[in-house]
N, C-alpha and C positions, 0 to 999 in steps of 0.2 A: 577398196572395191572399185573395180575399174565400171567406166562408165562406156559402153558401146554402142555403136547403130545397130540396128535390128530394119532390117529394109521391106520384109514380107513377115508379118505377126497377124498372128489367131489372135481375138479376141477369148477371155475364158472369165468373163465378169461373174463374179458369186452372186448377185444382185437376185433374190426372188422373182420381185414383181418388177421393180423399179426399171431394170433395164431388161426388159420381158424381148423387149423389139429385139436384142441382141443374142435370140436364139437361133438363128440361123448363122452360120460359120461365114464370117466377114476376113477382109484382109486391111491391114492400116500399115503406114509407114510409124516409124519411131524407135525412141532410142529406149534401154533397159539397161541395168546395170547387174554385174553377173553377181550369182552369190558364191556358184562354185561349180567347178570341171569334176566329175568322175567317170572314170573308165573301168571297165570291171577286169580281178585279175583275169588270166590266162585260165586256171580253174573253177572260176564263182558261176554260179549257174545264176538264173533271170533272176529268181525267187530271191536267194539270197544276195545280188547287185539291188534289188529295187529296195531290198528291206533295207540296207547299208546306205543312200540316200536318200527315204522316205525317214531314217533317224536324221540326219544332217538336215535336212531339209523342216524337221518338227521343229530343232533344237534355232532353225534360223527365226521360224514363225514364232514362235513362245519368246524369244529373246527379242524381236523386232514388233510384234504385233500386225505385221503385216508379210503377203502373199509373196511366194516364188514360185517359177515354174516352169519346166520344159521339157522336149519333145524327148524321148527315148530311141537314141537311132543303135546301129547297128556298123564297128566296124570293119575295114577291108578284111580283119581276121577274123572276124568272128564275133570279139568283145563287146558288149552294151557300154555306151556314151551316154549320159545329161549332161549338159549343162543347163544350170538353175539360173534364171535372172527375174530380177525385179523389178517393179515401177515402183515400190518404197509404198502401195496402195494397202488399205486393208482391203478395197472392193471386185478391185479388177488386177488381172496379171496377162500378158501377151508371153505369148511364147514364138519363137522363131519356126517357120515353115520351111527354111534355108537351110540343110543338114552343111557340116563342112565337107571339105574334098576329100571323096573317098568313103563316106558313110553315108550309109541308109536310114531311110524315116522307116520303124516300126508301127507307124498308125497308133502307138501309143502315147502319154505323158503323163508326166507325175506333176499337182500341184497342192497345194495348201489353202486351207480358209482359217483365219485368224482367228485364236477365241475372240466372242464378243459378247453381249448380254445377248440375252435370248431372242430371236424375231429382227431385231434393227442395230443400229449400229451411228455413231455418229460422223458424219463426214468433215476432213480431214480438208486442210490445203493444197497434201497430197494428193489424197483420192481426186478432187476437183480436178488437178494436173492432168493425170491419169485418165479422168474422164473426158476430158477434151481431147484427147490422145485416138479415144475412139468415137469421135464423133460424137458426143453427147453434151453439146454447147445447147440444145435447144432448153435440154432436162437442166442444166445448168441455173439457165437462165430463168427461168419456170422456179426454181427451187428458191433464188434467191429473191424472186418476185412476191414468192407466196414466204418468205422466210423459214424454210422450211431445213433442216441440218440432218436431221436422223431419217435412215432409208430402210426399206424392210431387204431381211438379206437371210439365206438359210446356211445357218451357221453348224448344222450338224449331218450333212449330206450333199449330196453334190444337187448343184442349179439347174437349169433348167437351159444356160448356158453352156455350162460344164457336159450334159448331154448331146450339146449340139455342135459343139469341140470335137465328138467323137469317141470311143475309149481310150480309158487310160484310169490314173489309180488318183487318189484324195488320201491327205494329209487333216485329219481332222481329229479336233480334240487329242484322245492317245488314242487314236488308232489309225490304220490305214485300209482304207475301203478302195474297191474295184468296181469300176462298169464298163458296158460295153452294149448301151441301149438303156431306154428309158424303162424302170421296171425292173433291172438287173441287177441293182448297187448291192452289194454285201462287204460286210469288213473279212478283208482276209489277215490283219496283223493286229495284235496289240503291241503298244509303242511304248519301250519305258514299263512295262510292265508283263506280266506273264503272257506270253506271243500264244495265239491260234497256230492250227498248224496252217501252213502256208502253201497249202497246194494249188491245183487250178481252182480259180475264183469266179467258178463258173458251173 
């Protein structure tokens, strides 16, 4: 897994409460590491590209336990582009706001929330990493003051974060959910198991 700079990234922290501040769409420098390039064939429509690395992208998070995630552009020909990269976090994932030469940002992105137990989650040396990546040295420091390890985190829908990222689809548990506003989330996929039909998710 190659390790890249990322020069202009979204914040997209799963965090419920804990990184609440982080609901407004921020910009940070930093590096991510890719999980993987797909481009859609010459005949695959939206539905069936997003469903073909919304699987790749499960099978990353269930094997790793932790998030990947990125922007869905669009290119010179037509075809849908991801590329997926990670900060190796269970809490938080950036994604690139830089599309490459020759392709467009669709306003959407695909990303994943890690299984976890219910409501919290324990934080990681990673995560920490990560966190400091977007600014959250003060929560940091506050956490290890009060000793504090496990964070409240919504591990079965998208954040409050994730909302404020903008539309785009979630990777969660076996399926894959859509929004595009707070109030709109629905699953349009089952993943690994008998699929919905997957029409407009809206």
């Amino acid at each position: 897994m190659n390790k890249v700079p990322h020069f202009l990234l979204l914040c997209l922290a799963t965090t419920a409460g804990s990184l609440s501040a982080l609901a407004t769409p921020a910009t940070y420098k930093g590096q991510a590491w890719v999980v993987g390039t797909y481009v859609s064939d010459s005949n695959e429509q939206h539905d069936a590209f997003v469903l073909r690395v919304a699987e790749a992208l499960k099978t990353w998070t269930d094997q790793t336990g932790t998030e990947a995630c990125g922007p869905i552009a669009r290119t010179g020909d037509g075809r849908y582009y991801v590329q997926l990269t990670t900060l190796k976090a269970q809490i938080v994932c950036l994604r690139s706001t830089v599309m490459p030469e020759g392709m467009t940002y669709t306003g959407e992105d695909i990303h994943s929330h890690a299984r976890r137990h219910p409501g919290s989650v324990t934080v990681t040396f990673q995560d920490q990493i990560a966190m400091r990546e977007v600014g959250e040295e003060r929560m940091l420091d506050n956490m290890r003051r009060l000793g504090i390890h496990v964070v409240q985190v919504d591990g079965v829908d998208f954040s409050e974060d994730d909302y404020a990222g903008g539309p785009g689809y979630l990777v969660v548990n076996e399926t894959l959910r859509y929004q595009h506003g707070r109030g709109t989330s629905v699953k349009v996929a089952d993943l690994n198991g008998p699929r919905s039909l997957f029409g407009p998710p809206w």
